[in-house]
KEKE-3310 file (N, C-alpha, C; in steps of 0.2 Angstrom, whole numbers, plus 5000, padded with zeros to 4 digits):
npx = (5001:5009:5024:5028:5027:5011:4994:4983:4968:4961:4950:4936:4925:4935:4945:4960:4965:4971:4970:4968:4964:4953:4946:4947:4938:4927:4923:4920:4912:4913:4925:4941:4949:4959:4969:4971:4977:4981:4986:4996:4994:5003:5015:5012:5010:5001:4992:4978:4967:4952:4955:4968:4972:4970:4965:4972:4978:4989:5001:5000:5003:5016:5027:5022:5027:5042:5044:5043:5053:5065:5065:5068:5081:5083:5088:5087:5100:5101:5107:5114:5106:5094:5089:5088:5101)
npy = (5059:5054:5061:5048:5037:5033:5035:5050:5056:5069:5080:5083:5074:5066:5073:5076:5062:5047:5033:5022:5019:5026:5016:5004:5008:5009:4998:4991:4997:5009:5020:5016:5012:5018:5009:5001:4997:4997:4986:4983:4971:4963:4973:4985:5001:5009:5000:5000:4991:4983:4968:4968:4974:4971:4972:4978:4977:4987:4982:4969:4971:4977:4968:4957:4964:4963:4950:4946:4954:4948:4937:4940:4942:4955:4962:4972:4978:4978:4989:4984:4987:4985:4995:5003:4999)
npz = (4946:4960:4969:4975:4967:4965:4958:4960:4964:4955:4951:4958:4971:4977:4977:4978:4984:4985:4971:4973:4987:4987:4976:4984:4994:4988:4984:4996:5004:5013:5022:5021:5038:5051:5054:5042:5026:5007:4998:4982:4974:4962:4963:4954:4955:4949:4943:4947:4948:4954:4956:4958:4971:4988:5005:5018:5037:5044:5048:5044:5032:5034:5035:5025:5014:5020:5021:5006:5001:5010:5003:4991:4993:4999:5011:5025:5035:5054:5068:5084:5093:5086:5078:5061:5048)
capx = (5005:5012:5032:5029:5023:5004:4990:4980:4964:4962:4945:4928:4924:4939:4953:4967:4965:4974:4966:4969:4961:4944:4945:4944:4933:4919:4922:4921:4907:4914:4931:4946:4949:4965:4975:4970:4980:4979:4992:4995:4997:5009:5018:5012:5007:4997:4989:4972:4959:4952:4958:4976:4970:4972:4966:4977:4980:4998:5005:5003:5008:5023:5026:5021:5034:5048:5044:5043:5060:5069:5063:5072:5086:5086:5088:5090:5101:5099:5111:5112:5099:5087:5089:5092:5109)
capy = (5054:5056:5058:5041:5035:5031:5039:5053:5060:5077:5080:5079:5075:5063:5076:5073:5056:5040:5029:5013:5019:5026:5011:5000:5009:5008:4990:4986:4999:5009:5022:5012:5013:5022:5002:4997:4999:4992:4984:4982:4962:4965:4978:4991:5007:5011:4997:4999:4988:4979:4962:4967:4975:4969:4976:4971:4982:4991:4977:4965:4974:4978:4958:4956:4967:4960:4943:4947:4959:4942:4931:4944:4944:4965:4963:4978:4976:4982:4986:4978:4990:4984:5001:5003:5005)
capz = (4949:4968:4969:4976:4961:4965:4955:4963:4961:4954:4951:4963:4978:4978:4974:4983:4987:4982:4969:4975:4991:4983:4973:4987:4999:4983:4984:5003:5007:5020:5022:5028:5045:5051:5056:5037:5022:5002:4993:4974:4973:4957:4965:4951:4959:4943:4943:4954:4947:4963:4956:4959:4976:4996:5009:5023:5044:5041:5052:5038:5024:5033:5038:5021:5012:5023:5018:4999:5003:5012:4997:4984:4995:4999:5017:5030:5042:5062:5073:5090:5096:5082:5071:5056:5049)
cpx = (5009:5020:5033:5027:5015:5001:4986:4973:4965:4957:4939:4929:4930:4946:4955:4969:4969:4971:4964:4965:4955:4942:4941:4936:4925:4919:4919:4913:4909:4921:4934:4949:4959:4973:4973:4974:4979:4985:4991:4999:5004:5015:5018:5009:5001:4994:4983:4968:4959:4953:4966:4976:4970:4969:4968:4977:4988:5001:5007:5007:5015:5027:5027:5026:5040:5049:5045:5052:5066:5068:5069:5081:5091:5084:5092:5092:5099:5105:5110:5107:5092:5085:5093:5097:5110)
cpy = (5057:5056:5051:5036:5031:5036:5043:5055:5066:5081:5080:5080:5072:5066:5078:5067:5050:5037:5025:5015:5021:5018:5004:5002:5009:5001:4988:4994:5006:5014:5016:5013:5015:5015:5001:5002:4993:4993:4983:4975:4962:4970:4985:4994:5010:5008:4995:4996:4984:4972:4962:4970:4973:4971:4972:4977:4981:4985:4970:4966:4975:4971:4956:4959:4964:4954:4941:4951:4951:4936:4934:4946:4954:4965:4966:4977:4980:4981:4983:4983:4991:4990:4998:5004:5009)
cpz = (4955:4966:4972:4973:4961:4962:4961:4960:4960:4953:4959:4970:4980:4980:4981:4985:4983:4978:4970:4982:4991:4981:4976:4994:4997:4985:4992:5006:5012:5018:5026:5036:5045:5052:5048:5030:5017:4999:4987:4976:4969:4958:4960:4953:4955:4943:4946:4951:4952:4961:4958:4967:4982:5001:5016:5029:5039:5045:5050:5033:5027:5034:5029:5016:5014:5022:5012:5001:5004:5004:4990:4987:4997:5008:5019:5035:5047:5063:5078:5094:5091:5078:5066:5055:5043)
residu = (UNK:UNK:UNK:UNK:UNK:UNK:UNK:UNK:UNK:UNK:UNK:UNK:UNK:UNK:UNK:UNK:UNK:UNK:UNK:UNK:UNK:UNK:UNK:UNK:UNK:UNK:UNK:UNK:UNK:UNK:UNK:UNK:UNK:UNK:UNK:UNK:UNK:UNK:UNK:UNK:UNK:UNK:UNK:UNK:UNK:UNK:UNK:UNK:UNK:UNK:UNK:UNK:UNK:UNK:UNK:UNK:UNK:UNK:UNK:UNK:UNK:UNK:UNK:UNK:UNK:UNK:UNK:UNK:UNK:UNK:UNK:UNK:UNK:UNK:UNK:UNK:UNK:UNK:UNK:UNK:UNK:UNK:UNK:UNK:UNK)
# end
């Protein structure tokens, strides 16, 4: 487990690599491209079976997080030059 709590490989040809992102790159044929990134539907980091799975460009996912974020009410402010505060 990653300090970011995702599963890693440790083994193989894979080691080092994320599992959810093996996971998917079995499923869809192919490595993911450098704009693509997968999300856990459930938001279990643990939880890689390609049913809970995504593959989304990072301009979603973050779209996507902000959206689910505003819905839980965990809104970041900006200040008046649009940083963070």
């Amino acid at each position: 487990i990653t300090s970011n709590g995702y599963a890693e490989v440790t083994r193989g040809d894979h080691k080092g690599r994320l599992v959810h992102h093996v996971v998917m790159e079995q499923r869809i044929g192919r490595p993911l491209f450098y704009d693509e990134c997968v999300h856990h539907i459930n938001r279990d980091r643990l939880d890689n079976s390609i049913n809970n799975l995504a593959l989304m460009t990072r301009s979603a996912h973050a779209r996507l997080h902000r959206f689910e974020d505003d819905l839980e009410g965990k809104n970041i402010q900006r200040n008046r030059d649009g940083k963070f505060k």
